[in-house]
PDB file of N, CA, C, O and CB in Angstrom:
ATOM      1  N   UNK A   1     142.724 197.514 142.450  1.00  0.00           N
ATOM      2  CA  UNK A   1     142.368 198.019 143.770  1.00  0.00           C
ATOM      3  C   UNK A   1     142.605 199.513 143.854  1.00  0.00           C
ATOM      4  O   UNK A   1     141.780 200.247 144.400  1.00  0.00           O
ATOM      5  CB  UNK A   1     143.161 197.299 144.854  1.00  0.00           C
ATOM      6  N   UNK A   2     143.758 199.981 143.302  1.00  0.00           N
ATOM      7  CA  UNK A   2     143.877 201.699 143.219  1.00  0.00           C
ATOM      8  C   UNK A   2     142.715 202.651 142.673  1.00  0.00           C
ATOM      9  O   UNK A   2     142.304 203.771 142.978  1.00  0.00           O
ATOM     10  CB  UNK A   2     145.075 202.066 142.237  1.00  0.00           C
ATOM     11  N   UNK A   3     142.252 201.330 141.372  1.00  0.00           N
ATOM     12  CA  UNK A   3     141.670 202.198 140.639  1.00  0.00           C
ATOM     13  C   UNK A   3     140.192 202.631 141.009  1.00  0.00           C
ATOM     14  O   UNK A   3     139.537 203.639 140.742  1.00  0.00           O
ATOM     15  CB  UNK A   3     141.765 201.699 139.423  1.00  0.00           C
ATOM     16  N   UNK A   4     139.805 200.984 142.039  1.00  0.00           N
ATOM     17  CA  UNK A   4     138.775 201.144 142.647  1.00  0.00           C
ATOM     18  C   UNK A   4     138.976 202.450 144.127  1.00  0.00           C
ATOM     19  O   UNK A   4     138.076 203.247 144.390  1.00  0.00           O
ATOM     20  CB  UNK A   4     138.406 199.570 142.995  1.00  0.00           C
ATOM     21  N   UNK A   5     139.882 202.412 144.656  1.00  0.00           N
ATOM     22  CA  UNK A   5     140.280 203.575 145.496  1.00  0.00           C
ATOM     23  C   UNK A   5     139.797 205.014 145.106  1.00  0.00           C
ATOM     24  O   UNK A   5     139.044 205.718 145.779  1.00  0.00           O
ATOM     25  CB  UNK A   5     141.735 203.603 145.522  1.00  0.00           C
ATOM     26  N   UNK A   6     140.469 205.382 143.675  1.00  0.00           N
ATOM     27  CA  UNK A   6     140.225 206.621 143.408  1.00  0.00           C
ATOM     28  C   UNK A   6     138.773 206.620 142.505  1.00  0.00           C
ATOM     29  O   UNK A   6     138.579 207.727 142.003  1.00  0.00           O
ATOM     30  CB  UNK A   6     141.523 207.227 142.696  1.00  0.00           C
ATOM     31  N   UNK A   7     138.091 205.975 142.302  1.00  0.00           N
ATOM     32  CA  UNK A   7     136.577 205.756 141.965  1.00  0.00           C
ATOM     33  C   UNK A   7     136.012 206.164 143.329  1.00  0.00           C
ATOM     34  O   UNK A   7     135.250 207.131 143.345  1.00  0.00           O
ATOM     35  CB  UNK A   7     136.117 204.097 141.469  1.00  0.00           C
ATOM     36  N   UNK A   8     136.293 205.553 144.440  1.00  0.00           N
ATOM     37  CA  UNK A   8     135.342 205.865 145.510  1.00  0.00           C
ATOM     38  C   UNK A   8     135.647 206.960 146.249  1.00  0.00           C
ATOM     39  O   UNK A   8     134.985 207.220 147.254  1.00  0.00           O
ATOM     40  CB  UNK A   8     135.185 204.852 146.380  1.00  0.00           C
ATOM     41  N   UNK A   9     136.932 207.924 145.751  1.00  0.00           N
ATOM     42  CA  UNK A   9     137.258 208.690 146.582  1.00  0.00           C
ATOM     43  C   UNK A   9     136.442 209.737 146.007  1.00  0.00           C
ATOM     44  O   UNK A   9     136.450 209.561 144.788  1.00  0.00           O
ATOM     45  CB  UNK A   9     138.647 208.845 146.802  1.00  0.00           C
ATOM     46  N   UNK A  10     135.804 210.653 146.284  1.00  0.00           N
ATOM     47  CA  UNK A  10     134.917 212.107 145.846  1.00  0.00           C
ATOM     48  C   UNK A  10     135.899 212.783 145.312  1.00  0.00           C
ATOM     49  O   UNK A  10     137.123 212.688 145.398  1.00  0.00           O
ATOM     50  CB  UNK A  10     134.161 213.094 147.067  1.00  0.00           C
ATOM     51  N   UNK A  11     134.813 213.851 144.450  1.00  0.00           N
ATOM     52  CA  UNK A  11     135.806 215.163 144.219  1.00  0.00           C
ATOM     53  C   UNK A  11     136.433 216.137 144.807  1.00  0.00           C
ATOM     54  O   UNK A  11     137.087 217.025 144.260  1.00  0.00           O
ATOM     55  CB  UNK A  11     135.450 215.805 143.685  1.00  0.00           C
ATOM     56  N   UNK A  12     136.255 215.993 145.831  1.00  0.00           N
ATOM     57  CA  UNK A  12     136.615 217.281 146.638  1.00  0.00           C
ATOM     58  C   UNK A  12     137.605 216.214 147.674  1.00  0.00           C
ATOM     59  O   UNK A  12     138.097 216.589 148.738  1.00  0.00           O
ATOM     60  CB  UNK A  12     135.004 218.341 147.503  1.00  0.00           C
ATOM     61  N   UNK A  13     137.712 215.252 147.270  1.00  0.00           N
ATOM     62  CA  UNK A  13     139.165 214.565 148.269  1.00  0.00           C
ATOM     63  C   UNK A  13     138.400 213.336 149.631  1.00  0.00           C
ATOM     64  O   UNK A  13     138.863 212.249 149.975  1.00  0.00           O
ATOM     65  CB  UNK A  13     140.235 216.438 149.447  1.00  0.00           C
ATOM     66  N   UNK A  14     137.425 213.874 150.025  1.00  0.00           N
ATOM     67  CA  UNK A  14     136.883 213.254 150.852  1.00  0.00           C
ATOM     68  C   UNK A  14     136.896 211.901 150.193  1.00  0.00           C
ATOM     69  O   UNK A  14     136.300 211.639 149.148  1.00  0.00           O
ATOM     70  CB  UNK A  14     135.677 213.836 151.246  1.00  0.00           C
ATOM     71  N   UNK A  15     137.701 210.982 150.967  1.00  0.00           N
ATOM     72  CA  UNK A  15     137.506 209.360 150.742  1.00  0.00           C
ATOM     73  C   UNK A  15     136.682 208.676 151.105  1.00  0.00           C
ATOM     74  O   UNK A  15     136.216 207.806 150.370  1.00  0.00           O
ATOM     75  CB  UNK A  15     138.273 208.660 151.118  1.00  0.00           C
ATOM     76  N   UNK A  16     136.070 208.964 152.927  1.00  0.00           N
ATOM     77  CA  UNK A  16     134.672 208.156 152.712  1.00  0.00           C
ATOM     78  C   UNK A  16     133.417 208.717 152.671  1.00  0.00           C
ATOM     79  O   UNK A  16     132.429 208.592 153.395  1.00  0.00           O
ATOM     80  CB  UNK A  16     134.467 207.269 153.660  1.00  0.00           C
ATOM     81  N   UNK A  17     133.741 209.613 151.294  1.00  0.00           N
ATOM     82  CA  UNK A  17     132.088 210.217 151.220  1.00  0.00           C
ATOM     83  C   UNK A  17     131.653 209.796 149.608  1.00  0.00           C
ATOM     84  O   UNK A  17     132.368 208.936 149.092  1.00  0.00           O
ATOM     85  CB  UNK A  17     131.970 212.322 151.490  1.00  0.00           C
ATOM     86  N   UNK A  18     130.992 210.120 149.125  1.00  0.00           N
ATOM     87  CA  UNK A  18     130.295 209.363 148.153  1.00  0.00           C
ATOM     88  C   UNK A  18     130.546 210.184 146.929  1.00  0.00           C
ATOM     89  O   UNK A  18     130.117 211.316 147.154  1.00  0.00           O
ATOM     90  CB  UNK A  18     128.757 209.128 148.486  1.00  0.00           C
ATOM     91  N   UNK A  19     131.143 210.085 145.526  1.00  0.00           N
ATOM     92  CA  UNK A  19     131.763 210.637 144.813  1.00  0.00           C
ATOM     93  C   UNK A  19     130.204 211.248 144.208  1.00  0.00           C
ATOM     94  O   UNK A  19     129.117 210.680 144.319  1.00  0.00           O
ATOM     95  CB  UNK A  19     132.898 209.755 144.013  1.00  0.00           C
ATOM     96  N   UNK A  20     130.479 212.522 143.575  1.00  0.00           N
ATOM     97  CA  UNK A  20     129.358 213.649 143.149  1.00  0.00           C
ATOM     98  C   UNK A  20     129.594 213.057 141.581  1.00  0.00           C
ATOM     99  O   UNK A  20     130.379 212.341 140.959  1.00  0.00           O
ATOM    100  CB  UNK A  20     129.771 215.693 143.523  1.00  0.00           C
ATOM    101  N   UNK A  21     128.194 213.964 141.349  1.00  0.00           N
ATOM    102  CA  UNK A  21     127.976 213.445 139.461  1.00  0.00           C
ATOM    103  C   UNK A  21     128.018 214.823 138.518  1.00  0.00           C
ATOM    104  O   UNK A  21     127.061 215.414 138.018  1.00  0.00           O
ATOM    105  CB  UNK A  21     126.028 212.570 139.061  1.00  0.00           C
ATOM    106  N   UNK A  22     129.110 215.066 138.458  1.00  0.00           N
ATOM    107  CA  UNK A  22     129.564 216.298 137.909  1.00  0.00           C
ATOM    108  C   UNK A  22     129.920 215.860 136.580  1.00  0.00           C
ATOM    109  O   UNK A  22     129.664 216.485 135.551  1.00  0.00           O
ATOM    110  CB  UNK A  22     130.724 216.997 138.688  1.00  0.00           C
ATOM    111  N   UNK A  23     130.693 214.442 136.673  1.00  0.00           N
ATOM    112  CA  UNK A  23     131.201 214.669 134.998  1.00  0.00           C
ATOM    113  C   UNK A  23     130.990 212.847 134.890  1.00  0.00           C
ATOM    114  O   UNK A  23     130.661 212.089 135.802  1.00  0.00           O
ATOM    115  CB  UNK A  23     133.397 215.544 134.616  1.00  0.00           C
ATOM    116  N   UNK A  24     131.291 212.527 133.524  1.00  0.00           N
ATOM    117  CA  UNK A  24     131.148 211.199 133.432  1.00  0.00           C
ATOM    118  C   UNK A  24     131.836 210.615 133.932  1.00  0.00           C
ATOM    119  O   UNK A  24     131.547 209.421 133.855  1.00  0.00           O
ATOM    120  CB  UNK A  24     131.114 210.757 132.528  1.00  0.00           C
ATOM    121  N   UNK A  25     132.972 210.881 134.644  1.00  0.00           N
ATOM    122  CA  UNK A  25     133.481 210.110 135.548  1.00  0.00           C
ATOM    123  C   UNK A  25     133.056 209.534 136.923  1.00  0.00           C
ATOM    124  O   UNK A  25     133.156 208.460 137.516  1.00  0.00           O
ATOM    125  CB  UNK A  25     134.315 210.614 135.681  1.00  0.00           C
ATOM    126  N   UNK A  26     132.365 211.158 137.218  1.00  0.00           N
ATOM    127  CA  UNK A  26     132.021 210.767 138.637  1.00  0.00           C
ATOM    128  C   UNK A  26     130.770 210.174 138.372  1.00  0.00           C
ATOM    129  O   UNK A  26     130.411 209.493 139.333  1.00  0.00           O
ATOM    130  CB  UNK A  26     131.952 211.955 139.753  1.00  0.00           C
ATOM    131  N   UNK A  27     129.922 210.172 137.381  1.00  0.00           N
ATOM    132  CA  UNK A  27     128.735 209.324 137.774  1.00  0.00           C
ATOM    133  C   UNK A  27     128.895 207.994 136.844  1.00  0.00           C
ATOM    134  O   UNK A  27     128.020 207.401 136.214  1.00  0.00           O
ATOM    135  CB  UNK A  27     127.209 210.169 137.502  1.00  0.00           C
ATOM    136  N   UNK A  28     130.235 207.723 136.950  1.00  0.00           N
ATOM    137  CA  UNK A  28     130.703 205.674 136.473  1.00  0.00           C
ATOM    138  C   UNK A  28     130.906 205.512 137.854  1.00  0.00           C
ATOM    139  O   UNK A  28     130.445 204.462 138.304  1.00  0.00           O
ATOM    140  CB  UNK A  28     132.554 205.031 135.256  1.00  0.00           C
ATOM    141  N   UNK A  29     131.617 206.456 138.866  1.00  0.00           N
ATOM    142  CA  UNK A  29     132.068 206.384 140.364  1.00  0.00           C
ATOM    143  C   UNK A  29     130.713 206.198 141.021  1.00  0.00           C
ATOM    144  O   UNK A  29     130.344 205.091 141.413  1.00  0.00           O
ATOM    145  CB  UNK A  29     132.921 207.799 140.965  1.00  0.00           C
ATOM    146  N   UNK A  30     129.883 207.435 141.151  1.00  0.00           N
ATOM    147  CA  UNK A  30     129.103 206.927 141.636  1.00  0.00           C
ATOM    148  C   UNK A  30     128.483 205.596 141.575  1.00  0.00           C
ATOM    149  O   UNK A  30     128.412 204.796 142.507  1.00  0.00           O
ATOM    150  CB  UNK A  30     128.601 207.562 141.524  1.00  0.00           C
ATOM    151  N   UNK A  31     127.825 205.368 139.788  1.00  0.00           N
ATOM    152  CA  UNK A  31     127.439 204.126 139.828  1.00  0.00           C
ATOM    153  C   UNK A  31     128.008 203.246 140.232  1.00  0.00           C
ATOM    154  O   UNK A  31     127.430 202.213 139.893  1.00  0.00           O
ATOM    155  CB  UNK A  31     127.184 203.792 139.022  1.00  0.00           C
ATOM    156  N   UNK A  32     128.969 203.036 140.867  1.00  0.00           N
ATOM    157  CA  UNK A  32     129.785 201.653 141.103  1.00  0.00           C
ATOM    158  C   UNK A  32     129.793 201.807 143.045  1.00  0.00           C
ATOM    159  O   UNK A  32     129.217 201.028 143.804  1.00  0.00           O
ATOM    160  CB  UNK A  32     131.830 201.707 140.106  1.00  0.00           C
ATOM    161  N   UNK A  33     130.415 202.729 143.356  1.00  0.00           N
ATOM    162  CA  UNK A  33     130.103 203.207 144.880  1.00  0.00           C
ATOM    163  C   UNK A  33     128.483 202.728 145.075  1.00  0.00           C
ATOM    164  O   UNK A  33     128.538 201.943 146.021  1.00  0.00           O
ATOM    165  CB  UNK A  33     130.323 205.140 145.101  1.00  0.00           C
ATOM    166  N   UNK A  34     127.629 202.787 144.809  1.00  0.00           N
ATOM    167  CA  UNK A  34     126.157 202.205 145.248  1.00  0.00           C
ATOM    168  C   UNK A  34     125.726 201.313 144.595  1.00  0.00           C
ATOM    169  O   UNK A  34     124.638 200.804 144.860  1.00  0.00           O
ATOM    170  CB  UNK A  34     125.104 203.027 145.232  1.00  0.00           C
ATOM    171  N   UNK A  35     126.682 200.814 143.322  1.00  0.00           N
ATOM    172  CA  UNK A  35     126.430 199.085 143.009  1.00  0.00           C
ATOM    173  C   UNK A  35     126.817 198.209 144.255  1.00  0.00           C
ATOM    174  O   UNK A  35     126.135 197.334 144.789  1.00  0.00           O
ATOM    175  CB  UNK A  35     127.492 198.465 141.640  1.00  0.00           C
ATOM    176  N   UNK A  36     128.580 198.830 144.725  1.00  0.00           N
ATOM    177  CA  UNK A  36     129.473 197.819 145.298  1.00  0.00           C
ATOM    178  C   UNK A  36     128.406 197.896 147.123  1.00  0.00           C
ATOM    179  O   UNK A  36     128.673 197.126 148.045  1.00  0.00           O
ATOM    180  CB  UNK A  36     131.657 198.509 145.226  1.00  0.00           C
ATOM    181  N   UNK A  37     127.641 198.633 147.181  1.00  0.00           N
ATOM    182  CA  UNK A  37     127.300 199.199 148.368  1.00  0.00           C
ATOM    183  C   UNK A  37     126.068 198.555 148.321  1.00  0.00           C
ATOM    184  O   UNK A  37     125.798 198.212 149.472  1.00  0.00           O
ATOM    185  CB  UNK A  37     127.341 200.730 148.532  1.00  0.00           C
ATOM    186  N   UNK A  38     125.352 198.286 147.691  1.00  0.00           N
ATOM    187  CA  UNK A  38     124.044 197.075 147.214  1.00  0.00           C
ATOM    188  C   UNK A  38     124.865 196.145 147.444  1.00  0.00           C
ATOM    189  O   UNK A  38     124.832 195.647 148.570  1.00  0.00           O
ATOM    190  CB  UNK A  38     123.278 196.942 145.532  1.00  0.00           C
ATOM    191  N   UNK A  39     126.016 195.543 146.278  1.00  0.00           N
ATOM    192  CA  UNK A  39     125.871 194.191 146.621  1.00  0.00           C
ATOM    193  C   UNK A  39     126.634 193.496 147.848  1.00  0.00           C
ATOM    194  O   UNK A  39     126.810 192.288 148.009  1.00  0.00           O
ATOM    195  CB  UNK A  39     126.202 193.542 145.493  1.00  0.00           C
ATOM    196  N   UNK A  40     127.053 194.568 148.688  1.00  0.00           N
ATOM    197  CA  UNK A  40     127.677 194.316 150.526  1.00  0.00           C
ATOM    198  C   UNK A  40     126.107 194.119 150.833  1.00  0.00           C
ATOM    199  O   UNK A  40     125.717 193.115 151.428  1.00  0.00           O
ATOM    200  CB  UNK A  40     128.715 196.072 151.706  1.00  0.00           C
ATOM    201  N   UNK A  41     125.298 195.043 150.433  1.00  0.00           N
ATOM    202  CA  UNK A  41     124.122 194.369 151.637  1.00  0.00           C
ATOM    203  C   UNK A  41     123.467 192.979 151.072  1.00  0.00           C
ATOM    204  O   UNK A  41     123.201 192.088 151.879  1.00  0.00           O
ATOM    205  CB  UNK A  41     122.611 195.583 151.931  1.00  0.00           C
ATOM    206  N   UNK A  42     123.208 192.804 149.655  1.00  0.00           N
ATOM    207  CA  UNK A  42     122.742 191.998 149.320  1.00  0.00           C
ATOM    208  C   UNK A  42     123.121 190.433 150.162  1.00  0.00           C
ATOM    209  O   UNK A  42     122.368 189.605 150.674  1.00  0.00           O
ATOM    210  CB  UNK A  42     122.972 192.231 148.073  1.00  0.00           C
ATOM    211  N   UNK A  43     124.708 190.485 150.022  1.00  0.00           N
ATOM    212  CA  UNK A  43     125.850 189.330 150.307  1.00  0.00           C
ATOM    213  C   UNK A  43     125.151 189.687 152.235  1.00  0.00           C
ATOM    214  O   UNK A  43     124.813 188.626 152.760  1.00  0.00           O
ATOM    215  CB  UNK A  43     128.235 189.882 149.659  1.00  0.00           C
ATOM    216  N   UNK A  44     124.986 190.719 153.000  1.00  0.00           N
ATOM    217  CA  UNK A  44     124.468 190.008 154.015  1.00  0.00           C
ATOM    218  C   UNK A  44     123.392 189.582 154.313  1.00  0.00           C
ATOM    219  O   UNK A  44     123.305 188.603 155.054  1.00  0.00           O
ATOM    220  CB  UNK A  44     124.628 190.380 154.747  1.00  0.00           C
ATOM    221  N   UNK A  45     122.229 190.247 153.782  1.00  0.00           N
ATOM    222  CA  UNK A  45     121.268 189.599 153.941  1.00  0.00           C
ATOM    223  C   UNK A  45     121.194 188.216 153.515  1.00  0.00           C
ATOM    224  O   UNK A  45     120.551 187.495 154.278  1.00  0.00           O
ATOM    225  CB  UNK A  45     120.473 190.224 153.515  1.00  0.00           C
ATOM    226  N   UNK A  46     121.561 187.807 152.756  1.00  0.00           N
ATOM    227  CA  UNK A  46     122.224 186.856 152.294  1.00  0.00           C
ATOM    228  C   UNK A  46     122.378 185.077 153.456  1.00  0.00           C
ATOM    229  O   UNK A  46     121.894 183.954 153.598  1.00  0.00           O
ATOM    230  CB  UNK A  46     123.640 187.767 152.004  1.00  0.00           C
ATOM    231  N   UNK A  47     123.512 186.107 154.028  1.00  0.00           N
ATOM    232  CA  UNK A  47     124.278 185.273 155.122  1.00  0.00           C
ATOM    233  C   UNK A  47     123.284 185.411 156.217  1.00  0.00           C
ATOM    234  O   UNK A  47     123.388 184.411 156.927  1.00  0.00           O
ATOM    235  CB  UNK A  47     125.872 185.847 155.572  1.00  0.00           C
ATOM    236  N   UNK A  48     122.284 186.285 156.705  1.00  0.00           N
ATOM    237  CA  UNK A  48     121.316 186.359 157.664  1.00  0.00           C
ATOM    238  C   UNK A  48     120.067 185.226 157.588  1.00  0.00           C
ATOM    239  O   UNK A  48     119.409 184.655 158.457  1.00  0.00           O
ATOM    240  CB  UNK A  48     120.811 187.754 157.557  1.00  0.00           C
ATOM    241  N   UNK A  49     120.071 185.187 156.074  1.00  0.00           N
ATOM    242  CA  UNK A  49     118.799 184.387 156.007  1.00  0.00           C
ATOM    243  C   UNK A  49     119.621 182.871 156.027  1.00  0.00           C
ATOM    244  O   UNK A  49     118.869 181.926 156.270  1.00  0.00           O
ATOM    245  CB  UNK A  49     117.700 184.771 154.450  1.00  0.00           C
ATOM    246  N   UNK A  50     120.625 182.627 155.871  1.00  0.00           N
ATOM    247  CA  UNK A  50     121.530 181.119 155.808  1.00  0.00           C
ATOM    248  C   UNK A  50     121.313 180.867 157.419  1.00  0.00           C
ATOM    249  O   UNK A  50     120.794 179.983 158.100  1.00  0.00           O
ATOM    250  CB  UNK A  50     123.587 181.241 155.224  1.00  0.00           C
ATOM    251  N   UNK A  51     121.791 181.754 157.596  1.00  0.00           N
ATOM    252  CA  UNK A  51     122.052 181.736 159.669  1.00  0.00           C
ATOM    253  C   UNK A  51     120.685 181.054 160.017  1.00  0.00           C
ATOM    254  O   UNK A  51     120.653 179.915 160.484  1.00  0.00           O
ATOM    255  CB  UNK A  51     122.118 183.799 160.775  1.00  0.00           C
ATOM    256  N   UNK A  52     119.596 181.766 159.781  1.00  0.00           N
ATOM    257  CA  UNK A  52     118.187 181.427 159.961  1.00  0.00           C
ATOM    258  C   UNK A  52     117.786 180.059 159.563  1.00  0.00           C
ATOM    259  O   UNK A  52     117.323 179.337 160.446  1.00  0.00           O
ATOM    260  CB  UNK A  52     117.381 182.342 159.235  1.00  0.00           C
ATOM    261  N   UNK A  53     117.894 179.616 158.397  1.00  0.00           N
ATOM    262  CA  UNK A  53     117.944 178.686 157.910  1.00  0.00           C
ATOM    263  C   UNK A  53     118.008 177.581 158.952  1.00  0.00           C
ATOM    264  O   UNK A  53     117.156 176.959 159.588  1.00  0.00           O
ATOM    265  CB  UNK A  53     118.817 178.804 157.069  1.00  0.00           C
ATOM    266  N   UNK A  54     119.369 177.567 158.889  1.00  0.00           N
ATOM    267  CA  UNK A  54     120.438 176.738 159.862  1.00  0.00           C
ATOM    268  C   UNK A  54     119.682 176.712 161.102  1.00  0.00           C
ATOM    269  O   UNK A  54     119.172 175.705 161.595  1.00  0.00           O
ATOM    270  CB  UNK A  54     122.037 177.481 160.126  1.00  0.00           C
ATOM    271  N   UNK A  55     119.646 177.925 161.585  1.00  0.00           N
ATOM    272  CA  UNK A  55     118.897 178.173 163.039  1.00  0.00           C
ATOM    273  C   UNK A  55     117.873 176.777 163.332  1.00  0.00           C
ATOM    274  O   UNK A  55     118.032 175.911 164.191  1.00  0.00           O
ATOM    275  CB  UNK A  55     117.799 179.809 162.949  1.00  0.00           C
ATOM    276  N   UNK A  56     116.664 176.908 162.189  1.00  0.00           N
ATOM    277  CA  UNK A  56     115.529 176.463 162.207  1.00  0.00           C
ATOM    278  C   UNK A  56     115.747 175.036 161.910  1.00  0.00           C
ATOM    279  O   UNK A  56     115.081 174.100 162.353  1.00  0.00           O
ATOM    280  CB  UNK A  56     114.674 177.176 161.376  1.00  0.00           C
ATOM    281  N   UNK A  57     116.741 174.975 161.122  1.00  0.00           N
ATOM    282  CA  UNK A  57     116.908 173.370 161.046  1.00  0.00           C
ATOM    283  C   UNK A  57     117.225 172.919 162.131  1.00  0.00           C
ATOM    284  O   UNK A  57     116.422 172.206 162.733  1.00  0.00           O
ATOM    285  CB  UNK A  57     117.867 172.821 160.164  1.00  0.00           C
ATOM    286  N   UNK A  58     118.204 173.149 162.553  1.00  0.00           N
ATOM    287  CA  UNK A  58     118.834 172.272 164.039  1.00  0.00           C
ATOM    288  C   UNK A  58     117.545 172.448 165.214  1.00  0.00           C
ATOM    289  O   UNK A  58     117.526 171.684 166.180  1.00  0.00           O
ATOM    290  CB  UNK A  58     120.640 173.227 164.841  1.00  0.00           C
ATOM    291  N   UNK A  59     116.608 173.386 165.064  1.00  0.00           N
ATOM    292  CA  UNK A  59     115.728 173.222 166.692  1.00  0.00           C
ATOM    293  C   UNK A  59     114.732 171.866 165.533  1.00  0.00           C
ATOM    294  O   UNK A  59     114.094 170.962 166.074  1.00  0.00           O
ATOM    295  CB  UNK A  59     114.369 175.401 167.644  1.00  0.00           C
ATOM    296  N   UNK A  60     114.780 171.962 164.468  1.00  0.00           N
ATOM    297  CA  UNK A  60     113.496 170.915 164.101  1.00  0.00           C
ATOM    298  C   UNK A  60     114.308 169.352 164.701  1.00  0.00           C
ATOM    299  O   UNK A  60     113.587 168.400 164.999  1.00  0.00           O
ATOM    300  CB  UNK A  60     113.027 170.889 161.905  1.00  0.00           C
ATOM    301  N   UNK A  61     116.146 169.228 164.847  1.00  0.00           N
ATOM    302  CA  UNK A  61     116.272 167.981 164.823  1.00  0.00           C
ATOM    303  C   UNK A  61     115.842 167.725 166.153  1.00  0.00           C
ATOM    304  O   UNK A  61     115.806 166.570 166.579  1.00  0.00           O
ATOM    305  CB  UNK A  61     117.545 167.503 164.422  1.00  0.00           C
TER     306      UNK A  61
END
């Protein structure tokens, strides 16, 4: 969890801003900051279309 901390924290200190691609570090950071940031939306859309699902089943009973 730390290590993911200081991955997402930028270079310049800013924690919730999006780490720059200056060196190979920051663009493993980056890549992972807009993997982990895809797969939050993925996981809701996700849960939106379940909801729906559900929705549509129960008005069919």
């Amino acid at each position: 969890m730390v290590i993911a901390a200081k991955l997402a924290k930028s270079n310049d200190g800013n924690v919730g801003a999006a780490p720059k691609d200056e060196t190979i570090a920051g663009a493993i950071a980056l890549r992972a900051y807009w993997g982990l940031r895809m797969v939050r939306l993925l996981i809701l859309v996700m849960l939106m279309l379940k909801e729906l699902l559900l929705l549509r089943l129960k008005e069919q009973q």
